[in-house]
C-alpha positions as CSV (number, residue, x, y, z in Angstrom):
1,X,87.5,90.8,114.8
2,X,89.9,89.9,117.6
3,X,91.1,86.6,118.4
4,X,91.1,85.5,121.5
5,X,95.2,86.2,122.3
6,X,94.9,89.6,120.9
7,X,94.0,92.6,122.5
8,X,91.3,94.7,121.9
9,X,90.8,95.7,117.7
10,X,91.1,98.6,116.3
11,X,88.0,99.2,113.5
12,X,89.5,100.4,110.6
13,X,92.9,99.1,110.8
14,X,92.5,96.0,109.1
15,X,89.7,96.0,106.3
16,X,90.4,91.9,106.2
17,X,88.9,91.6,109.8
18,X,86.3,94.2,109.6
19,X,82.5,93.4,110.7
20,X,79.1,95.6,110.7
21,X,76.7,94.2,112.7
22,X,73.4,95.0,114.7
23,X,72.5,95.3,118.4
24,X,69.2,94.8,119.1
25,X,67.2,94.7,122.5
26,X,64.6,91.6,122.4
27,X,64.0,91.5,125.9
28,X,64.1,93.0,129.4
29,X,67.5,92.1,129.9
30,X,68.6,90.7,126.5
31,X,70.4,91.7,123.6
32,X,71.1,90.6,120.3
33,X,73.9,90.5,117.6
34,X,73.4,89.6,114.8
35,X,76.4,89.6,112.6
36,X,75.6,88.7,108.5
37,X,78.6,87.2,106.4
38,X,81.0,87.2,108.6
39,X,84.7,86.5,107.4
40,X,85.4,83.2,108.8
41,X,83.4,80.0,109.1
42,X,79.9,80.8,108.9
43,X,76.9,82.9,107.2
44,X,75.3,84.3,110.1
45,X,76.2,84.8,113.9
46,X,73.8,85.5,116.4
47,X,74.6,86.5,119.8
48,X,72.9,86.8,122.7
49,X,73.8,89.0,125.8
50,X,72.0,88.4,128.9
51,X,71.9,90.5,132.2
């Protein structure tokens, strides 16, 4: 997790701001991430990524 001042995030680094997630394709052009527990504010994130 990088915030949006911060450059890019190293994985590893910084087990506090580590996230697993998963990509999946539901579409033609789209993509999801889907992101369980994350650290700050919610439960679940899901993210979609459109072409």
């Amino acid at each position: 997790m990088a915030w949006g001042t911060e450059g890019r995030a190293a994985y590893g680094r910084d087990p506090e701001r580590d996230q697993v997630g998963v990509v999946e394709r539901i579409g033609e052009r789209t993509w999801r991430l889907v992101l369980p527990f994350p650290k700050q504010e919610s439960t679940l994130d899901l993210i979609e990524l459109r072409r």
